[in-house]
N, C-alpha and C positions, 0 to 999 in steps of 0.2 A: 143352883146349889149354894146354900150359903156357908157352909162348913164343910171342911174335908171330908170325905166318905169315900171308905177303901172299896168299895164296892163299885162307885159310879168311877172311880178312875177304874178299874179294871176293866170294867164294861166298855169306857169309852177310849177302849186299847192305848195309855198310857200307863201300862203297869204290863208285861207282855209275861212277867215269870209264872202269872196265872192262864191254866188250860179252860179258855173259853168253851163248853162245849157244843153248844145248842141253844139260838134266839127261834124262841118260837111264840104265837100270841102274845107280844110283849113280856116274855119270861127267857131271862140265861140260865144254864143248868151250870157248874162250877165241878169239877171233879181233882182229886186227890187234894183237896184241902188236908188242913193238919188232922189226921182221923183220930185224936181224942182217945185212942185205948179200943178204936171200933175195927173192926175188919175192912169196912168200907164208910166215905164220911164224903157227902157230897151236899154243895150248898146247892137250892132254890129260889132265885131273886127273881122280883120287878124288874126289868130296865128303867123305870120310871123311878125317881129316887123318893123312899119313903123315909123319913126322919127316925119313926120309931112305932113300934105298936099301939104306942097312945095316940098316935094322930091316923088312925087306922078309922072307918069308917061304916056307917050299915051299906052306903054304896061299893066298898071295898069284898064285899061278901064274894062272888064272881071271880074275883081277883085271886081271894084266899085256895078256892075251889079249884081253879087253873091250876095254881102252885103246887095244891099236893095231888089233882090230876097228872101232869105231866116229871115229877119228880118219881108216882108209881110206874109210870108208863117208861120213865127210862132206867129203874129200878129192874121191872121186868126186862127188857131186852140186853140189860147188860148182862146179869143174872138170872136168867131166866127158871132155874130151878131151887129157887131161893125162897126163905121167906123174911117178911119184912116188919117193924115195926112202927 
């Protein structure tokens, strides 16, 4: 990591006031982030630290596809009679 990134300290439980939810496929789910004016507002990360969208890749595609796969997947079980956008 060459620069601070509030994400990979959280990840690598040196920042503990965030609820880790779930590492799965190389993906952490993040819950009760600051929800923004939303009802519910939960982040979807890499564990693998990515800089920024621009250094995003066509090999990244799979990676993208996991993220909003399993952020719907715990969308539904948390809410399950919800809908989402």
């Amino acid at each position: 990591m060459d620069s601070y990134c509030e994400f990979c300290e959280i990840i690598s439980k040196k920042d503990s006031n965030n609820l880790v939810l779930s590492f799965k496929e190389k993906i952490v789910i993040f819950d009760s982030i600051d929800k923004c004016g939303s009802k519910q507002h939960i982040l979807i990360s890499p564990v693998a630290h990515i800089p920024n969208t621009d250094s995003l890749e066509s090999k990244d595609i799979q990676l993208l596809k996991n993220l909003q796969l399993h952020g719907e997947l715990y969308l539904k079980e948390k809410w399950p009679n919800e809908k989402y956008r």
